[in-house]
N, C-alpha and C positions, 0 to 999 in steps of 0.2 A: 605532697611529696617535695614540690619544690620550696616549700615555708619551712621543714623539715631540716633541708641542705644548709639553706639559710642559718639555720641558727646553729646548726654545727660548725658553717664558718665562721659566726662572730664568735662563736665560742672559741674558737683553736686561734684566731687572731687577738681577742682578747688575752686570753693566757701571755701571747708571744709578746704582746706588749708591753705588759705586767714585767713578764722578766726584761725586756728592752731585749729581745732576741731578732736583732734586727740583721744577721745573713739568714735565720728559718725565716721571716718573714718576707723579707726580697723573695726566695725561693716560692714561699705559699701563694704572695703574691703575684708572678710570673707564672702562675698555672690556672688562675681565674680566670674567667670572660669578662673583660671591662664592664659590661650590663651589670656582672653579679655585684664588682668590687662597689661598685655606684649605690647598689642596693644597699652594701652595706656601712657603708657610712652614713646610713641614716641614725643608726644607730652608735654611733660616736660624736665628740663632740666636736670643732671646729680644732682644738688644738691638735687630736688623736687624727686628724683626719688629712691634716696639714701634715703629720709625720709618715704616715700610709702613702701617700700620693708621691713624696720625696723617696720614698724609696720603692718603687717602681722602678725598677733598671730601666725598662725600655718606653724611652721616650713618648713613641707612638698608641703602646696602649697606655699611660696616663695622662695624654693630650684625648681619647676615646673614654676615659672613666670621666674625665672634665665636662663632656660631651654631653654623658649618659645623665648626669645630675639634675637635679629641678632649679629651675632657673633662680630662684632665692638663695636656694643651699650653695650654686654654682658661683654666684657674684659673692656670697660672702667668704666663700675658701678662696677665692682670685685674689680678691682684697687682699689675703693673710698669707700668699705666696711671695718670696722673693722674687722683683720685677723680671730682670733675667729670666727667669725659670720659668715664669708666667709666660714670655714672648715666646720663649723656646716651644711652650707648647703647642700654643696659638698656631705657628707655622708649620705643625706636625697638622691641623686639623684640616677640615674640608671649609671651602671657602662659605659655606652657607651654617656652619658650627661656628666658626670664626664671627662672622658678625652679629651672629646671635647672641655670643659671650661678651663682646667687645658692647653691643647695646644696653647690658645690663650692667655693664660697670660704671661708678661717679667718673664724669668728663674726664677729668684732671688725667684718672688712670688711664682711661678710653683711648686719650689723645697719647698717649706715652707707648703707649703698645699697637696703635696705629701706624706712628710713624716709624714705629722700629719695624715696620713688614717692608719687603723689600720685592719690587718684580711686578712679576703679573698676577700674584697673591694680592698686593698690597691695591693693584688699581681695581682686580672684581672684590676684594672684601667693601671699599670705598662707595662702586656700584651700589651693591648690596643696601650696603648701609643710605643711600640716595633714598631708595625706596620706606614706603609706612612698614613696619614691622609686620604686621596684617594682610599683608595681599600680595600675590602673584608673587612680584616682583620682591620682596623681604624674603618669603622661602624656600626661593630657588636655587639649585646648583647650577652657576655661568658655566659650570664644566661639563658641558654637553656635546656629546660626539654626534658627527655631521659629515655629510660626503657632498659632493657636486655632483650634479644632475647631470652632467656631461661624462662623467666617468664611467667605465663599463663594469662588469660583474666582476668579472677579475682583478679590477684593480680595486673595488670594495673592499672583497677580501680581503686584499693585500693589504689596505689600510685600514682593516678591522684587525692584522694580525698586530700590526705594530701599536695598536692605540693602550696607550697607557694614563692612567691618573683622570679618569673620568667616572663621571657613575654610572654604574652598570646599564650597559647596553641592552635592555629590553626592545626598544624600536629603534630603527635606523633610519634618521631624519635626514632630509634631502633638501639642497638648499641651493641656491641660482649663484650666479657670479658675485651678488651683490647680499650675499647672506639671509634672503630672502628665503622664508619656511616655504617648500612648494608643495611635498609629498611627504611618503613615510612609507617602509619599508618592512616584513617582518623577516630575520631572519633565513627562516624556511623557504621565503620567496629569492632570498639572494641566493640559498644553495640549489636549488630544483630549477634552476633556468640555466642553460650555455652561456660558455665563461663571456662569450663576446658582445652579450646584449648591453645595452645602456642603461642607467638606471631608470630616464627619463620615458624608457617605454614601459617600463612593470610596476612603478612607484603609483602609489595608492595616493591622487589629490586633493581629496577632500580627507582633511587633517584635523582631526580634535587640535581645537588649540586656547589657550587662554589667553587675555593681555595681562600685561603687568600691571596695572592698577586696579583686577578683580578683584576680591574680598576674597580672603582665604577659606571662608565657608564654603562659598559659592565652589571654588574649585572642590574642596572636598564633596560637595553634592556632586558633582561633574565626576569624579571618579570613581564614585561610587554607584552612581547609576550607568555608568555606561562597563565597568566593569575591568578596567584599563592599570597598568600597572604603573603606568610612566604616561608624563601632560606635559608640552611642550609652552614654553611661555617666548611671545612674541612682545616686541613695540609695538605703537601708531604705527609703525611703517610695515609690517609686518616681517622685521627681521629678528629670525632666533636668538635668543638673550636668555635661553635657562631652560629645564629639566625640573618638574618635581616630581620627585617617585612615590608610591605607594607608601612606604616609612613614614616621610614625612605629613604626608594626610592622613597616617592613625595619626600622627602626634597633632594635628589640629582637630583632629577629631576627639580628642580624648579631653584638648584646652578648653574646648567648647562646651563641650559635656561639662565639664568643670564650671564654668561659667555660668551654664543655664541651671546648673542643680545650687550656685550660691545664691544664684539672683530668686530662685524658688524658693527658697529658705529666707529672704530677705535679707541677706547677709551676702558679703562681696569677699572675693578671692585676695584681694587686697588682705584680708585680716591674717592673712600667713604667713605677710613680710612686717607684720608686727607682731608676729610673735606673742609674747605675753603680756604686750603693752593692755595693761585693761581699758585703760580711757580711749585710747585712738581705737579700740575696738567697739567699744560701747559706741562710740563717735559714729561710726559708720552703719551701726545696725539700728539706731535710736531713730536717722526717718520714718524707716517701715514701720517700728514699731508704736511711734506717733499718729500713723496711719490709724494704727489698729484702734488706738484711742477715743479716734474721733469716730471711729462706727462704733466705736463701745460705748458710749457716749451718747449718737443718735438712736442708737440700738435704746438706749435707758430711759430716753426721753419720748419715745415711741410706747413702750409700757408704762412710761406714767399718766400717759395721754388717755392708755384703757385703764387709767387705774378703776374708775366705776366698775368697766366690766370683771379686772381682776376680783374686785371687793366679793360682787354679787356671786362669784363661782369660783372662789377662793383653788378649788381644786385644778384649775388651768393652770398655776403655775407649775405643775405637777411635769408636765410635759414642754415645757421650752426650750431645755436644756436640748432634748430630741428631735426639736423642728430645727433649730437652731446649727447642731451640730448636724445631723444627718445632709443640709444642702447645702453646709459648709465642704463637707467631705466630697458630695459629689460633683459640687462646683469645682474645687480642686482637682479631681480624676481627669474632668474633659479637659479643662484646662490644660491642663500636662501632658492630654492625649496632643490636642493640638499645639502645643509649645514642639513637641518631637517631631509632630506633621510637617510643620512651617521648618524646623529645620533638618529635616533630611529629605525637605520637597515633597516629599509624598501628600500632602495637602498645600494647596494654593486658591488664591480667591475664586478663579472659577470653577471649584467644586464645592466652595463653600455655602451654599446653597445645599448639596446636596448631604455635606457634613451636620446642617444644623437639623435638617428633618431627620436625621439618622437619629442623634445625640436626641433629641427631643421626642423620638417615639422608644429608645433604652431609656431617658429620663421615665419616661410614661409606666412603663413597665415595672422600673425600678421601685417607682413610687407608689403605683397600685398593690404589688406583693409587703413594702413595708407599712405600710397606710393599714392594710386589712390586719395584718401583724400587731403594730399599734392600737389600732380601733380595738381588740382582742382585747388585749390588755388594758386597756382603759374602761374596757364594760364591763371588766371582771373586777377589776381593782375597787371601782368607786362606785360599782351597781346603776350607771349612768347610760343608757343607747344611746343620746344625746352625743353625750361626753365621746363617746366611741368614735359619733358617725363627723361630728367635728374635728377632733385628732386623726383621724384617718382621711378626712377631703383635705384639711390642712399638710397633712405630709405627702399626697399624692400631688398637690398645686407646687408646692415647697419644691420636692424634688427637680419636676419636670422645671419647673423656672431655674433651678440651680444650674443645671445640664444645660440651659437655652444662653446662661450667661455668662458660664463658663468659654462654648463658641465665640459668643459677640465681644466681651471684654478682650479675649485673647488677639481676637484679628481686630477691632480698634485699635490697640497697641501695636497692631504691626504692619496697620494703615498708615498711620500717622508716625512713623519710623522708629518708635522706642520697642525696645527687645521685647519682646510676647512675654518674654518667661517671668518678669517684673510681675507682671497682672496676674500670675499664677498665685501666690501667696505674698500677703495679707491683702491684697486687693478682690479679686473673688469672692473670696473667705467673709471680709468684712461686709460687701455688698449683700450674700445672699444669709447670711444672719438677719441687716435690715429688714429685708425682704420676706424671708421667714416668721418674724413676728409681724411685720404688719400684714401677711395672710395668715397665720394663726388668730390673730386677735380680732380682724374683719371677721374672720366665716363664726366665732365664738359670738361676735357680738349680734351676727345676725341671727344665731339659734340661742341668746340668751334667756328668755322667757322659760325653754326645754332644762336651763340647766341650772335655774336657782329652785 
């Protein structure tokens, strides 16, 4: 329904363009939702997109469509904005969209639209920008409302009625003389108590909180498991310095995801912001697939080692393709079961014991129902029992080892600090191929006698 809408408005804005019907389009324009206008300039090109954006009347939602964009598509329209117009917008945003946009543009601009911010915009976009783009401290909103622990209910209120230009107040964070995070508020709890009480008596002190130098993942696991809408971020000292709300952890959450499905693929997120460049693309995916060469490789040199045995029972090769690929596939499943485990916590090293005797009695299982499957068809095809009960103990060991090193490869990788999700494919993949032939061609060569 919603892809539907979609392309009814790029339709009726295309048309409006075509003519240059540029007071219907202000108009059509001034009645979208910034998210949607965003959406659609995916579908135009940087010059159409540059004239869409200018004529947005109101300042605030095209500083909001700015926002809404993907961060490659976002720095190359800033680029192609008039500087003016560009700053203008900038100080329509939220201080944590501001530095995010101001991060992705060449210095030269960066620094031009830095200095033209003015106030107390200009010293938390600065902040901001202090911090790694990655943690805590890069994707927080400094615009976080706060009361003193010394204040009564009534006067909460009262300074909950006046608070403006903050992100929305989900919790009501409670703070010492010296801006120190102390408690935390719902609320429910400030209306349902006597105007006269303190806050330091009903405030809740033990406070989810994060520091500014935590990894942006980490906080997304943190909110996501405790189930919270809004994560307070402190210093060393443990003084309030920021706000990240649930919005901004689907968007790390989605980066991530992003992340872990290119580096699975053997291919990096990077190849986006080149575009059609073939070489710098080829450039970046050409490790992995160097990888793969060199198990294809030992993979060949391993079959020529049984070439005796190939000779003698010519009809083995019949089935490699199947050993080969079958614990390729399943090495890959666990793997990416456990890639997802390690990042959304749900698996960690001390359960990982209990993850691999899992993964290895499913490996078992998996392997016995295609094994007997296999061995079918091998005794039927080549008139062989032999041949059957070979291919079938061979893909029941195949499996179950594929499943065992799918676990172990993953959390190596994430022992020794490199992303898990790397070892998902061609690493995996290429290991239990190896591995696959040289249990196919071991268990053939000790029942060769049965099958020349």
């Amino acid at each position: 329904m919603h892809e539907q809408k979609m392309q009814v408005l790029q339709g009726t804005v295309s048309k409006l363009l075509r003519r240059g019907a540029a007071t219907n389009l202000k108009k059509a324009l001034s009645k979208i939702h910034p998210a949607d206008i965003a959406h659609l300039f995916r579908y135009f090109d940087l010059k159409d997109q540059n004239r869409l954006i200018n004529l947005i009347s109101d300042q605030e939602q095209a500083a909001d469509v700015l926002s809404e964009l993907e961060t490659d598509a976002r720095q190359k329209l800033s680029e192609l904005l008039d500087k003016d117009y560009l700053i203008s917008l900038v100080q329509q945003m939220a201080d944590d969209d501001s530095a995010e946009l101001i991060r992705s543009l060449p210095e030269e601009l960066a620094d031009y639209v830095l200095a033209a911010l003015h106030g107390e915009q200009s010293e938390d976009v600065e902040q901001l920008l202090s911090y790694d783009e990655h943690t805590a401290g890069g994707i927080m909103s400094p615009d976080v409302f706060s009361l003193d622990q010394e204040l009564t209910v009534r006067q909460a209120i009262e300074s909950l009625q006046d608070a403006e230009d903050y992100e929305m107040v989900f919790y009501l964070y409670i703070t010492d003389d010296h801006n120190h995070l102390v408690g935390v508020l719902s609320l429910r709890q400030l209306l349902t108590v006597p105007p006269a009480t303190m806050l330091r008596e009903i405030m809740t002190t033990d406070v989810l909180r994060v520091r500014t130098e935590m990894d942006q993942e980490e906080v997304a696991e943190l909110v996501a498991k405790y189930n919270i809408l809004a994560i307070p971020v402190v210093d060393e000292h443990g003084k309030l310095m920021g706000l990240i709300t649930v919005d901004d952890v689907i968007d790390v959450m989605r980066d991530e995801a992003t992340e872990d499905i290119f580096k699975m693929a053997g291919a990096s997120e990077e190849e986006l912001l080149h575009g059609y460049k073939a070489f710098h693309i080829a450039r970046l995916r050409l490790p992995w697939l160097l990888s793969t060469l060199v198990g294809g490789v030992i993979t060949g040199t391993l079959m020529w080692y049984y070439k005796s045995t190939l000779e003698q029972a010519i009809m083995l090769i019949s089935f490699i393709p199947v050993i080969t690929g079958m614990g390729g596939n399943v090495g890959g499943q666990t793997s990416t079961i456990l890639v997802r485990g390690f990042a959304t916590g749900r698996i960690d090293f001390p359960v990982l014991r209990q993850v691999f005797f899992k993964e290895l009695r499913v490996g078992l299982i998996m392997g016995v129902v295609c094994g007997l499957v296999i061995a079918l068809v091998a005794m039927i095809w080549h008139q062989n029992v032999y041949l059957g009960l070979v291919v079938g103990l061979a893909m029941v060991v195949a499996i179950s080892v594929a499943a065992c090193m799918g676990v172990l490869a993953t959390s190596f990788f994430k022992k020794v600090g490199i992303d898990p999700a790397i070892a998902s494919s061609p690493f995996v993949q290429t290991v239990n191929d190896i591995t696959g032939i040289l249990i196919y061609f071991t268990t053939a060569t000790l029942f060769l006698q049965h099958l020349v």
